[in-house]
PDB file with SEQRES, HELIX, SHEET and CRYST1 records, atoms N, CA, C and O in Angstrom:
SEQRES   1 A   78  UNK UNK UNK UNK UNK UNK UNK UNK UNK UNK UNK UNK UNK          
SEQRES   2 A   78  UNK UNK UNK UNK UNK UNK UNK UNK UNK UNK UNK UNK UNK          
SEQRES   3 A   78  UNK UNK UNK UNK UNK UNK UNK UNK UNK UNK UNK UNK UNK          
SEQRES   4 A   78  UNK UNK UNK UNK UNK UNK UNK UNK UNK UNK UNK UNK UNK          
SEQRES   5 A   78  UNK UNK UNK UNK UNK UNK UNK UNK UNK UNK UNK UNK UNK          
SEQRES   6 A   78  UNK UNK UNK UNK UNK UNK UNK UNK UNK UNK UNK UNK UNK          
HELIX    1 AA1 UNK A   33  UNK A   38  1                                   6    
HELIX    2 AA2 UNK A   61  UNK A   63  5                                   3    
SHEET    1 AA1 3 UNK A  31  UNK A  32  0                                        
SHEET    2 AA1 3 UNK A  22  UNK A  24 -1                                        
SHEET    3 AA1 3 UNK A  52  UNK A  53 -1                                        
CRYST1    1.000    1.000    1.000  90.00  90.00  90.00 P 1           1          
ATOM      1  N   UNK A   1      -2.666  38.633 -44.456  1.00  0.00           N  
ATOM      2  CA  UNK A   1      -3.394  38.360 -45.671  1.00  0.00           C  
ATOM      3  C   UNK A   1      -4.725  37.706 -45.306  1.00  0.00           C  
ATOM      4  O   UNK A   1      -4.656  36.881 -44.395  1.00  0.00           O  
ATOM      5  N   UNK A   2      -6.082  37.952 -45.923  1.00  0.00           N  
ATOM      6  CA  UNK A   2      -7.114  37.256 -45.708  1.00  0.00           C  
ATOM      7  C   UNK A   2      -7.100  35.819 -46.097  1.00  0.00           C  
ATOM      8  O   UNK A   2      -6.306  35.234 -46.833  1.00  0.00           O  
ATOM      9  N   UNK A   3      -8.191  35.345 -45.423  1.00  0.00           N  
ATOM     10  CA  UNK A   3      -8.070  33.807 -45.701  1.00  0.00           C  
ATOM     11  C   UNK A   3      -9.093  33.891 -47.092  1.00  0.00           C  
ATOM     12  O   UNK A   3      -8.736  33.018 -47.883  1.00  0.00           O  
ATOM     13  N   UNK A   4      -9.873  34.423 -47.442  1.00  0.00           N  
ATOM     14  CA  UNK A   4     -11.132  34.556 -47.919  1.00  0.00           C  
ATOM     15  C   UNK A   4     -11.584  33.312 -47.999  1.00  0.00           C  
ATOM     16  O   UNK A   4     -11.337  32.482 -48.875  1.00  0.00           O  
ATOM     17  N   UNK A   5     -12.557  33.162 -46.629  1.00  0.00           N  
ATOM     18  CA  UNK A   5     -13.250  31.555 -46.459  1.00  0.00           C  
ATOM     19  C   UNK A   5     -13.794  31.387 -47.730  1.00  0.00           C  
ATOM     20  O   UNK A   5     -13.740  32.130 -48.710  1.00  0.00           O  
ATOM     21  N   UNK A   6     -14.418  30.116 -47.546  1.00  0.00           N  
ATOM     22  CA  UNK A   6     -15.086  29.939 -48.958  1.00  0.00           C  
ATOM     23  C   UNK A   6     -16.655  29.631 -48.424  1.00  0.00           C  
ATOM     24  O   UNK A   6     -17.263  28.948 -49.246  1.00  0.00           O  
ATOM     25  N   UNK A   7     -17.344  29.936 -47.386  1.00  0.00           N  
ATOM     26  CA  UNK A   7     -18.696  29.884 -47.496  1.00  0.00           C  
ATOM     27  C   UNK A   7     -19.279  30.717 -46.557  1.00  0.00           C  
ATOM     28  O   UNK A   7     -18.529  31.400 -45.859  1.00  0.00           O  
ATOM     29  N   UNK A   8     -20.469  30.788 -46.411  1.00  0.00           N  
ATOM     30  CA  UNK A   8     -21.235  32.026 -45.159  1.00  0.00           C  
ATOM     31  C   UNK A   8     -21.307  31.217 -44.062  1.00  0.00           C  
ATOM     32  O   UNK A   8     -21.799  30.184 -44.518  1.00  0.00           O  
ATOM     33  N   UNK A   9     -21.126  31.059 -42.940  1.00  0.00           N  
ATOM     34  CA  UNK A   9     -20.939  30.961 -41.970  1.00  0.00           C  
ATOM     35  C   UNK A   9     -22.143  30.345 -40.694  1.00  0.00           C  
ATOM     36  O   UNK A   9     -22.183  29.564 -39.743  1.00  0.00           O  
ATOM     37  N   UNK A  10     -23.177  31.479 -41.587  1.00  0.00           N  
ATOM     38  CA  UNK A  10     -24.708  31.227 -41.190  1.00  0.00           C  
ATOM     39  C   UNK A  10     -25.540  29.996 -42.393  1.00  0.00           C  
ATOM     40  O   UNK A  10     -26.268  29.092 -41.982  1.00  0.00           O  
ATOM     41  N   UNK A  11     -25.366  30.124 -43.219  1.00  0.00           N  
ATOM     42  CA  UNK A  11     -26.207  29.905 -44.661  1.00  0.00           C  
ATOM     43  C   UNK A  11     -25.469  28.512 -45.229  1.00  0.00           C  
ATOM     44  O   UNK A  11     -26.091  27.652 -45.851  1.00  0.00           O  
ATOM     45  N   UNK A  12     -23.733  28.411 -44.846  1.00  0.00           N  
ATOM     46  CA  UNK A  12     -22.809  27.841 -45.819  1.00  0.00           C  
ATOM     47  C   UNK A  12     -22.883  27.977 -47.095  1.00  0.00           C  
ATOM     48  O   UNK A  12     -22.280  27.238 -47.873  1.00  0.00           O  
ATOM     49  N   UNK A  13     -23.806  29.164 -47.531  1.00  0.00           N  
ATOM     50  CA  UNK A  13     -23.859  29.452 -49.090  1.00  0.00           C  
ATOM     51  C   UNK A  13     -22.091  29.241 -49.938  1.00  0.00           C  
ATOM     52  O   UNK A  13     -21.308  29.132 -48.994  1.00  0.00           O  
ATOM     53  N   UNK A  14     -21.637  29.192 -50.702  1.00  0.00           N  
ATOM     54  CA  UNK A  14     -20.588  28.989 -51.301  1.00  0.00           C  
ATOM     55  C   UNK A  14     -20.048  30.647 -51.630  1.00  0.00           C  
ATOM     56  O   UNK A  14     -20.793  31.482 -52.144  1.00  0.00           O  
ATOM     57  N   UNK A  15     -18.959  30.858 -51.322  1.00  0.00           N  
ATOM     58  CA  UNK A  15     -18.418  32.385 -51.458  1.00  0.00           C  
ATOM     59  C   UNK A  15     -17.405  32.287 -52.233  1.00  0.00           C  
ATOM     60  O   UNK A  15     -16.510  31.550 -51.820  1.00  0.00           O  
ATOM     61  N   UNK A  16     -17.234  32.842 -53.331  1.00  0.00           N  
ATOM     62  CA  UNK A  16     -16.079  32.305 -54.373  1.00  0.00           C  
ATOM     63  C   UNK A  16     -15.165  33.260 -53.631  1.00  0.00           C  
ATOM     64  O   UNK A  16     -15.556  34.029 -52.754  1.00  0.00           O  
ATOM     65  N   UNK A  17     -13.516  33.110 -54.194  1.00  0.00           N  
ATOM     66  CA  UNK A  17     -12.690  34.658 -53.739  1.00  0.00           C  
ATOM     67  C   UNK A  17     -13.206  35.916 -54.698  1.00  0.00           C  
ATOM     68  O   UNK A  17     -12.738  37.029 -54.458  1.00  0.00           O  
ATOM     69  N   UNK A  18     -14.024  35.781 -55.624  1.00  0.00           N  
ATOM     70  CA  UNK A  18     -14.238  36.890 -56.210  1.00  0.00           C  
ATOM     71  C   UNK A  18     -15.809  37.305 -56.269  1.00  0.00           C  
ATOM     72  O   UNK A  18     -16.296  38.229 -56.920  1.00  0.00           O  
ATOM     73  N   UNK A  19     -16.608  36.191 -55.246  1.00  0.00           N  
ATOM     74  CA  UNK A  19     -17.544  36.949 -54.719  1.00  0.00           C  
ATOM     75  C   UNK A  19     -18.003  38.659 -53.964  1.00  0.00           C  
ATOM     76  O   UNK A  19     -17.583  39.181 -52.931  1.00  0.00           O  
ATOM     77  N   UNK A  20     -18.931  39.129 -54.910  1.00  0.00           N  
ATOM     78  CA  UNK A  20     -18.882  40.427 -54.424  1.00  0.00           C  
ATOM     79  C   UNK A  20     -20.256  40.146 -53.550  1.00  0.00           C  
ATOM     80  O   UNK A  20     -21.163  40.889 -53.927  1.00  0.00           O  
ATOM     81  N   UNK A  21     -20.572  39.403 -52.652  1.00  0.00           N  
ATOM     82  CA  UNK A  21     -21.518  39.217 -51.741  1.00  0.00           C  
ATOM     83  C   UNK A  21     -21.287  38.593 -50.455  1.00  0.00           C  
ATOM     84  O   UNK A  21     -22.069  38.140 -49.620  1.00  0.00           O  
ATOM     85  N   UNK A  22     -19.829  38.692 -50.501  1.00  0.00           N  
ATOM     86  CA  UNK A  22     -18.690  38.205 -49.587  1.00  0.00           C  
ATOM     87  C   UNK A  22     -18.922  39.058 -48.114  1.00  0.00           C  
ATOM     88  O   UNK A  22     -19.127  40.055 -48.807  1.00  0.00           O  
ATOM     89  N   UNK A  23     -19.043  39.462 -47.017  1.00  0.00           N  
ATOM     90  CA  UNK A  23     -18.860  40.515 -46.090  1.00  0.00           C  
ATOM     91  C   UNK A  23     -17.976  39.391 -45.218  1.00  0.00           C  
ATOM     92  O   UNK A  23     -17.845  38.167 -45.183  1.00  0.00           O  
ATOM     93  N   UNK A  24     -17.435  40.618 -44.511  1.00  0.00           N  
ATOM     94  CA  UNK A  24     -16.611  40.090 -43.270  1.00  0.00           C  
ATOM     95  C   UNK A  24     -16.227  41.093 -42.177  1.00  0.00           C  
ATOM     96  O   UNK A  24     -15.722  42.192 -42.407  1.00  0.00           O  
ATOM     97  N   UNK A  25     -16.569  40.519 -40.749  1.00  0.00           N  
ATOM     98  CA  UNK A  25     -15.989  42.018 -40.090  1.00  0.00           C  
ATOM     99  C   UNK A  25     -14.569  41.572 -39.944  1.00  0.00           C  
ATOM    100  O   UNK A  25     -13.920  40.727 -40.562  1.00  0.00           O  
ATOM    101  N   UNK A  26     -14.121  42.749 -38.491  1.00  0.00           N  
ATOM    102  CA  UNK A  26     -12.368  42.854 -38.582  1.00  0.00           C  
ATOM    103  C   UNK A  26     -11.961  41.723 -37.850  1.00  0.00           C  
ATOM    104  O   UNK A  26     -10.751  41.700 -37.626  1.00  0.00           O  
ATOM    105  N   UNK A  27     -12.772  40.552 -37.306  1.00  0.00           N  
ATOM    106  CA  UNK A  27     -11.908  39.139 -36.934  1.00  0.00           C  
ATOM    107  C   UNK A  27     -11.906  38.582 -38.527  1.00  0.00           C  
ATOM    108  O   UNK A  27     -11.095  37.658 -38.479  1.00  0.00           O  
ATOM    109  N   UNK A  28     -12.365  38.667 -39.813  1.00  0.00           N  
ATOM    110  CA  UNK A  28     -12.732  37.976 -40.586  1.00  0.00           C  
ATOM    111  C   UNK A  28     -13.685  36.712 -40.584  1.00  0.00           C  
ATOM    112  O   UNK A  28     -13.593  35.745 -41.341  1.00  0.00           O  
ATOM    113  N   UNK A  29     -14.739  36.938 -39.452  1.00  0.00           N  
ATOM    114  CA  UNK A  29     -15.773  35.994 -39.594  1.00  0.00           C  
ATOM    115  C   UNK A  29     -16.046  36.362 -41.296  1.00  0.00           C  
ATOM    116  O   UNK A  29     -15.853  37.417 -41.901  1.00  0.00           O  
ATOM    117  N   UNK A  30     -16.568  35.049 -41.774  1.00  0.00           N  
ATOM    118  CA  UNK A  30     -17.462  35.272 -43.039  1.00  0.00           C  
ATOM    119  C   UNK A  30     -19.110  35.010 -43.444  1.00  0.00           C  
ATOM    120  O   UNK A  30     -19.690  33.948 -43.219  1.00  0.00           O  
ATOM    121  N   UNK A  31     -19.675  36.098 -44.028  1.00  0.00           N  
ATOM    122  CA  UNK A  31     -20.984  35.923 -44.124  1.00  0.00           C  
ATOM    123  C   UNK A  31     -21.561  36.096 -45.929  1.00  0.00           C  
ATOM    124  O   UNK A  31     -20.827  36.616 -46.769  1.00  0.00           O  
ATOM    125  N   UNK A  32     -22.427  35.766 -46.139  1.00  0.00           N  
ATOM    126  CA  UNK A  32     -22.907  36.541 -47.365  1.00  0.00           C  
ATOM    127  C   UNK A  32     -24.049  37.732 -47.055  1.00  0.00           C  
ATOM    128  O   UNK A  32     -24.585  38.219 -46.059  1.00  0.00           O  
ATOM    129  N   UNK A  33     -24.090  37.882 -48.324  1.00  0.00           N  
ATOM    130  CA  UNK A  33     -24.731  39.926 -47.353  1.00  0.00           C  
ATOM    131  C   UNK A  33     -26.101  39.388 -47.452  1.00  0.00           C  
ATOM    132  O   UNK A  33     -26.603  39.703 -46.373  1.00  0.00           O  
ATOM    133  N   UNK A  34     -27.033  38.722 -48.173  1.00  0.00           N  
ATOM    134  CA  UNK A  34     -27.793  38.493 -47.425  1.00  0.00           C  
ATOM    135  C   UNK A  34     -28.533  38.124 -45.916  1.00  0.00           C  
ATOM    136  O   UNK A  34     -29.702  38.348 -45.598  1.00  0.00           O  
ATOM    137  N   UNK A  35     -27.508  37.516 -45.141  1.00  0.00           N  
ATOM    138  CA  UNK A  35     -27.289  36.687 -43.670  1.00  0.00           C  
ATOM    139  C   UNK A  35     -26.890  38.279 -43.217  1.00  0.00           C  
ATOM    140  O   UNK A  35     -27.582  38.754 -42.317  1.00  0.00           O  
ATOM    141  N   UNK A  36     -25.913  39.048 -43.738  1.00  0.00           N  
ATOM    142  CA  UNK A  36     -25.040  40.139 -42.620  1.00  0.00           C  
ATOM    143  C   UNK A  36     -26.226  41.168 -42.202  1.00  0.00           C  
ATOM    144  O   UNK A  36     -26.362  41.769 -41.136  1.00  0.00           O  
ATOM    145  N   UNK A  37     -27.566  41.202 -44.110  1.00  0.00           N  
ATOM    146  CA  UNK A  37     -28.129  42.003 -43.506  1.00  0.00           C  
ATOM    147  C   UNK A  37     -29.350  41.882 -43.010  1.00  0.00           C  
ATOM    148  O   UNK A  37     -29.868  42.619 -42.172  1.00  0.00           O  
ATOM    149  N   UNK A  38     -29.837  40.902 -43.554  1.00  0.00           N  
ATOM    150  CA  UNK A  38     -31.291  40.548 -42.886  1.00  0.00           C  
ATOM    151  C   UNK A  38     -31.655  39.373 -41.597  1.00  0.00           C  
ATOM    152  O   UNK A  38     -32.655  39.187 -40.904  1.00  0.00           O  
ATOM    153  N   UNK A  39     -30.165  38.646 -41.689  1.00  0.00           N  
ATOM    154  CA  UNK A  39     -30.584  37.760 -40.513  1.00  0.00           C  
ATOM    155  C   UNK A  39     -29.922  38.335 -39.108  1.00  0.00           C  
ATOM    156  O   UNK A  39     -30.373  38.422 -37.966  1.00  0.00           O  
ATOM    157  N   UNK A  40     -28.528  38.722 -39.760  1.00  0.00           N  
ATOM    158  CA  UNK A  40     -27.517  39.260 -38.499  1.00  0.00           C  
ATOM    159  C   UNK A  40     -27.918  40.890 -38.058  1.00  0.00           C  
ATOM    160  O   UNK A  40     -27.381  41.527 -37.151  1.00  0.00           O  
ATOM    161  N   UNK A  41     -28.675  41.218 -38.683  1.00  0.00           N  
ATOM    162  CA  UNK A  41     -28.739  43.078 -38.876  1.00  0.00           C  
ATOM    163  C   UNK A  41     -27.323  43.726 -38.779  1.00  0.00           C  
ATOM    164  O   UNK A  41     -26.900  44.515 -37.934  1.00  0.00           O  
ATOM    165  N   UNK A  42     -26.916  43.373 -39.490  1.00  0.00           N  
ATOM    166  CA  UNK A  42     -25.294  44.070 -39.833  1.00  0.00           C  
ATOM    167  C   UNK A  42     -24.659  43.918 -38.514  1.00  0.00           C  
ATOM    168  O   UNK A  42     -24.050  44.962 -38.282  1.00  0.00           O  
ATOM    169  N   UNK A  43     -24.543  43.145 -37.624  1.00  0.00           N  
ATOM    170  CA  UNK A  43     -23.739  43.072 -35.986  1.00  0.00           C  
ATOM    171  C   UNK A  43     -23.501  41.381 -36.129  1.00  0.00           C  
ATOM    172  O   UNK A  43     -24.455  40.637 -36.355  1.00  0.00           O  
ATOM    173  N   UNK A  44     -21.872  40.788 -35.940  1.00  0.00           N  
ATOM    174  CA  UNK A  44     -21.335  40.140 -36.369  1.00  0.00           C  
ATOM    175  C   UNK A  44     -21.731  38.707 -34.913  1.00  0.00           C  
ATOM    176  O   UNK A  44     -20.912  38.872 -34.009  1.00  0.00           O  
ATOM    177  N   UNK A  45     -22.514  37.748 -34.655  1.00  0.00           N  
ATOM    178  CA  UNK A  45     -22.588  37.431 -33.259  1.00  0.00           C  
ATOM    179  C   UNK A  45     -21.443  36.781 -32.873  1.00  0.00           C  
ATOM    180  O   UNK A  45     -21.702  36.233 -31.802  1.00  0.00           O  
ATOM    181  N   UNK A  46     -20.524  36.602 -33.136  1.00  0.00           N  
ATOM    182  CA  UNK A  46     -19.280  36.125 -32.838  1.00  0.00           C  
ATOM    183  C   UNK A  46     -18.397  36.948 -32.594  1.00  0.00           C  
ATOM    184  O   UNK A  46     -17.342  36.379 -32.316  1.00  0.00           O  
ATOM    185  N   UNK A  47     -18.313  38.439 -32.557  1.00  0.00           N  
ATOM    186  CA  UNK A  47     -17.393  38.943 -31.762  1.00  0.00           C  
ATOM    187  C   UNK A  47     -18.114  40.985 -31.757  1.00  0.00           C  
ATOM    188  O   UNK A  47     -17.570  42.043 -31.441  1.00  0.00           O  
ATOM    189  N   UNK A  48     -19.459  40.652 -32.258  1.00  0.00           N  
ATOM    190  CA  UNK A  48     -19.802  42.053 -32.162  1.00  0.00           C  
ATOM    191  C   UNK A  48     -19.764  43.061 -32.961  1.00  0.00           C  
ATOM    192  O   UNK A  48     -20.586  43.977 -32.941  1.00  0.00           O  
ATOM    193  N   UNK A  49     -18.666  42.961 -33.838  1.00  0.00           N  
ATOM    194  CA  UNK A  49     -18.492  43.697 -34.394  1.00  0.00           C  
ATOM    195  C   UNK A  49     -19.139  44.202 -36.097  1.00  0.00           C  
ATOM    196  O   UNK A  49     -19.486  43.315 -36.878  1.00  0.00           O  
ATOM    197  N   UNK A  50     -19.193  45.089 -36.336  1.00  0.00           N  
ATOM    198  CA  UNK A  50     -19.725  45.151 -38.246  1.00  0.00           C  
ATOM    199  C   UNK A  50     -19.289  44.571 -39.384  1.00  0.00           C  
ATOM    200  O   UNK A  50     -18.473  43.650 -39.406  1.00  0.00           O  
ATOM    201  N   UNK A  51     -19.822  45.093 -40.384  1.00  0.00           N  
ATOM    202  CA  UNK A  51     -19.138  44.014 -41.464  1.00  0.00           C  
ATOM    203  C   UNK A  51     -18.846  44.734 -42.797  1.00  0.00           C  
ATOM    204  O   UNK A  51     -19.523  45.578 -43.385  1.00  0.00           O  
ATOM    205  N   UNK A  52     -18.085  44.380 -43.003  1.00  0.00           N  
ATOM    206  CA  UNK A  52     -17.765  45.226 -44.807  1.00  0.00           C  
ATOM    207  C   UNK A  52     -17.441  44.354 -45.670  1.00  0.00           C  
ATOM    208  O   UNK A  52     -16.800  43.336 -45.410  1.00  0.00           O  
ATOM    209  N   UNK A  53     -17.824  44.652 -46.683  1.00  0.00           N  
ATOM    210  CA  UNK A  53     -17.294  44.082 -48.387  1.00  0.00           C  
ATOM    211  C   UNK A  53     -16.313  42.988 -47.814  1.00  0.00           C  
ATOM    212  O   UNK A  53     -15.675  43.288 -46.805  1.00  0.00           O  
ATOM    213  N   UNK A  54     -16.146  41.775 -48.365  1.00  0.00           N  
ATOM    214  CA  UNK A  54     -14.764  41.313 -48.205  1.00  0.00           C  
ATOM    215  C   UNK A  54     -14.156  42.058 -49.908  1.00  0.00           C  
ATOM    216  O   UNK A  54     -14.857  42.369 -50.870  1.00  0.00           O  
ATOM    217  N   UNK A  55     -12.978  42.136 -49.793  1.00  0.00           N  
ATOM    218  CA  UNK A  55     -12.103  42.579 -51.297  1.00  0.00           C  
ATOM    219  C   UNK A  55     -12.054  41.153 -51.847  1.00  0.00           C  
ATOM    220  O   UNK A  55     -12.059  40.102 -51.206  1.00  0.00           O  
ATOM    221  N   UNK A  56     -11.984  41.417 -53.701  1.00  0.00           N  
ATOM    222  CA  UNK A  56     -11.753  40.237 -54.118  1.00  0.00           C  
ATOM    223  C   UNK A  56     -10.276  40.286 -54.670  1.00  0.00           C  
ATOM    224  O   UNK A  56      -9.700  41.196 -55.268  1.00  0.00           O  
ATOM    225  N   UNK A  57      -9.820  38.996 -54.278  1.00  0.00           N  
ATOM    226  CA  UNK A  57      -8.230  38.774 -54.877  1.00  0.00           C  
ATOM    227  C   UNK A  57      -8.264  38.598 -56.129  1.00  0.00           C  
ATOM    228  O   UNK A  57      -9.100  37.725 -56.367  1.00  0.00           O  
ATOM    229  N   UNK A  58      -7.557  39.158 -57.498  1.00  0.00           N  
ATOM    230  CA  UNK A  58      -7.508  38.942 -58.787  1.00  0.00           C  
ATOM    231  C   UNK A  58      -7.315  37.477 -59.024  1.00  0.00           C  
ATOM    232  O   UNK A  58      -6.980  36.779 -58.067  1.00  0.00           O  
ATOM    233  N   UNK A  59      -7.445  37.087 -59.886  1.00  0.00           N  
ATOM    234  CA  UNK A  59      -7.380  35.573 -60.171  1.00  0.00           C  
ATOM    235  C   UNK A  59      -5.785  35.483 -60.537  1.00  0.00           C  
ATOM    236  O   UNK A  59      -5.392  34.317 -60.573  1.00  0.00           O  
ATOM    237  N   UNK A  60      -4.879  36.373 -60.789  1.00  0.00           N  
ATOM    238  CA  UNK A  60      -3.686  36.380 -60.948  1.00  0.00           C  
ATOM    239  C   UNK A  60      -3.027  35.920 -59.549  1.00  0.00           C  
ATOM    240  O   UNK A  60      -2.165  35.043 -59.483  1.00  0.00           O  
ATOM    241  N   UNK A  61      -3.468  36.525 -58.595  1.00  0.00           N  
ATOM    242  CA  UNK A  61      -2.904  36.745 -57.254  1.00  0.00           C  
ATOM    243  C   UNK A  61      -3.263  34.976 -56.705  1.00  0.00           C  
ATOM    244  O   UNK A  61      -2.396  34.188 -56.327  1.00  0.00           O  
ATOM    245  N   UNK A  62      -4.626  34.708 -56.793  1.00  0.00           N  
ATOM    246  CA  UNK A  62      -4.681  33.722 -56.458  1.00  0.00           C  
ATOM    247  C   UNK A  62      -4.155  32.429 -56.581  1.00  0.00           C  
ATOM    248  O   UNK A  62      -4.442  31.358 -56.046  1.00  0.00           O  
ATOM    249  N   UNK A  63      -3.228  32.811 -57.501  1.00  0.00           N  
ATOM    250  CA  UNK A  63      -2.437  30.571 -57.772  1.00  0.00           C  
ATOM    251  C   UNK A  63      -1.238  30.938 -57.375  1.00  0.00           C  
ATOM    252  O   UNK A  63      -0.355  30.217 -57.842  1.00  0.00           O  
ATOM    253  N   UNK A  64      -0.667  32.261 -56.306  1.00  0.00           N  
ATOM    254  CA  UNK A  64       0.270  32.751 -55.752  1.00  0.00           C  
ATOM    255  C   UNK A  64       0.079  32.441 -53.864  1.00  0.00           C  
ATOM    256  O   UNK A  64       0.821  31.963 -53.005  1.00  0.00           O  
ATOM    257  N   UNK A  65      -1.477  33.074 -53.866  1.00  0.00           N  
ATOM    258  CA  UNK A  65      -2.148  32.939 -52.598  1.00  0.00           C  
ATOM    259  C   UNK A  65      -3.187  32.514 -52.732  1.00  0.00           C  
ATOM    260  O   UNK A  65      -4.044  33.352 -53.014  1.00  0.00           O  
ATOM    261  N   UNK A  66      -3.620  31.135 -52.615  1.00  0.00           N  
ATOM    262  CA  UNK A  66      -4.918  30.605 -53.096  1.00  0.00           C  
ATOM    263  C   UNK A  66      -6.415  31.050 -51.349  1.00  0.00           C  
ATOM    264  O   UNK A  66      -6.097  31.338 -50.195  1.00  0.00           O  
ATOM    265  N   UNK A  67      -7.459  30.951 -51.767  1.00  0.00           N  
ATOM    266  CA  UNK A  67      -8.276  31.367 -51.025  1.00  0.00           C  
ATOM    267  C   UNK A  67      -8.219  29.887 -50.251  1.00  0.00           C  
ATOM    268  O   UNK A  67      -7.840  28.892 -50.871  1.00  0.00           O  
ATOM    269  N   UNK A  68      -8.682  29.807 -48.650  1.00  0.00           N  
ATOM    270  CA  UNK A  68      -9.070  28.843 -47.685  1.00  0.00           C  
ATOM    271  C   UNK A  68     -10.005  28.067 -47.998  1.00  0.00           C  
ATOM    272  O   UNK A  68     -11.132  28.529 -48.175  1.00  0.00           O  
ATOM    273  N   UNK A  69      -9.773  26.845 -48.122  1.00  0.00           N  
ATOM    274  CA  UNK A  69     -10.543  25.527 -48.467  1.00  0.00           C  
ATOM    275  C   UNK A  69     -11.624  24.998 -46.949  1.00  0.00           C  
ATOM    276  O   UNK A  69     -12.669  24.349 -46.906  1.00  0.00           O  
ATOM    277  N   UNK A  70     -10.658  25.722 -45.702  1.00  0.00           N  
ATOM    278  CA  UNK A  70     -11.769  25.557 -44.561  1.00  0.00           C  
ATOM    279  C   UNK A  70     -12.811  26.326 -44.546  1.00  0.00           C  
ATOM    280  O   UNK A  70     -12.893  27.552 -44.466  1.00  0.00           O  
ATOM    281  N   UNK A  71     -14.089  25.023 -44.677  1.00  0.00           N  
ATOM    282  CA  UNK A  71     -15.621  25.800 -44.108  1.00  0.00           C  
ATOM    283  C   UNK A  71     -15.834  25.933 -42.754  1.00  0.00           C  
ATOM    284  O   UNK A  71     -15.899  24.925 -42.049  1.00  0.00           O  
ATOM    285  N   UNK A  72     -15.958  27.091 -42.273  1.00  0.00           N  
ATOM    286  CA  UNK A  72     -16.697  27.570 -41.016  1.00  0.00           C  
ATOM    287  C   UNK A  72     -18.272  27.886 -41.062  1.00  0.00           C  
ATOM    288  O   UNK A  72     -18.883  28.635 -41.823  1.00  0.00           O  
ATOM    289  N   UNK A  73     -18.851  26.888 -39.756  1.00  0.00           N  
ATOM    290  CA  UNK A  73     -20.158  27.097 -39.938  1.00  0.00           C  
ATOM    291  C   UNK A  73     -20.835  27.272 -38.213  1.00  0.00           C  
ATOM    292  O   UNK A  73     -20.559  26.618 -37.207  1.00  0.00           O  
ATOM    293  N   UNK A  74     -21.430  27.982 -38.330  1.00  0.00           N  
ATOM    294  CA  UNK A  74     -22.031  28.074 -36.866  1.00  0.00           C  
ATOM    295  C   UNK A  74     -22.885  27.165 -36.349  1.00  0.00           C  
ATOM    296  O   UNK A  74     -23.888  26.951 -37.029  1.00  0.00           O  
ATOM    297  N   UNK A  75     -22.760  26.527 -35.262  1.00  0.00           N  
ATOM    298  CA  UNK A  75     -23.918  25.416 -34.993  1.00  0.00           C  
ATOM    299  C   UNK A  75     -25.199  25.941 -34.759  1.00  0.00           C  
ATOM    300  O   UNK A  75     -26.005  25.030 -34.570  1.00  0.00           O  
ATOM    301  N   UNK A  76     -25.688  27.045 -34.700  1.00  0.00           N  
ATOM    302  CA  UNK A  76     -26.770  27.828 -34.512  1.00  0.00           C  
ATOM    303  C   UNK A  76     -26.721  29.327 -35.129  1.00  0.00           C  
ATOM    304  O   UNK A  76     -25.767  30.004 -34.745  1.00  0.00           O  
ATOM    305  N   UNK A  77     -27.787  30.038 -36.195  1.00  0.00           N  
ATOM    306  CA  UNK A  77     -27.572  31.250 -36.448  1.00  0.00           C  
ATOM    307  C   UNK A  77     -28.805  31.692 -36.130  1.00  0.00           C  
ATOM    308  O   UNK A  77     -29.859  31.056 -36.154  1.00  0.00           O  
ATOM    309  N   UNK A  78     -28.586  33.006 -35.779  1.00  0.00           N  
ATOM    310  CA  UNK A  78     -30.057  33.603 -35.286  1.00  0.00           C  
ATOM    311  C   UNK A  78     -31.234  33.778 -36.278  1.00  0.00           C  
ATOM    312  O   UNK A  78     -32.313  34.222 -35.885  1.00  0.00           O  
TER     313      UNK A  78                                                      
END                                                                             
């Protein structure tokens, strides 16, 4: 199951779970698509890889599986 972080990684912008500006590649680093596409050029620097949509969890689903309260932030973004 995703964690769906709750912020960008680069930016710490705030990423709700039903943010549709959410991206993530397949480790689930998290970014907002602004950062994935203009700072990162769509290539993830933490493991290389691309990035897609994160999905949003229904708000039903969520007080079942609530989204990750840990912020991840990079000490340096390009």
């Amino acid at each position: 199951m995703l964690e769906l972080r709750p912020n960008c990684e680069c930016c710490n912008r705030d990423l709700p779970p039903d943010s549709p500006d959410a991206m993530i590649c397949s480790y689930e680093c998290t970014w907002c698509r602004d950062c994935a596409e203009q700072v990162l050029r769509g290539v993830c620097p933490n493991c290389g890889g691309g990035f897609t949509a994160r999905p949003v969890r229904p708000a039903a689903a969520l007080a079942q599986d609530p989204a990750s309260t840990r912020r991840v932030l990079r000490a340096s973004c390009p």
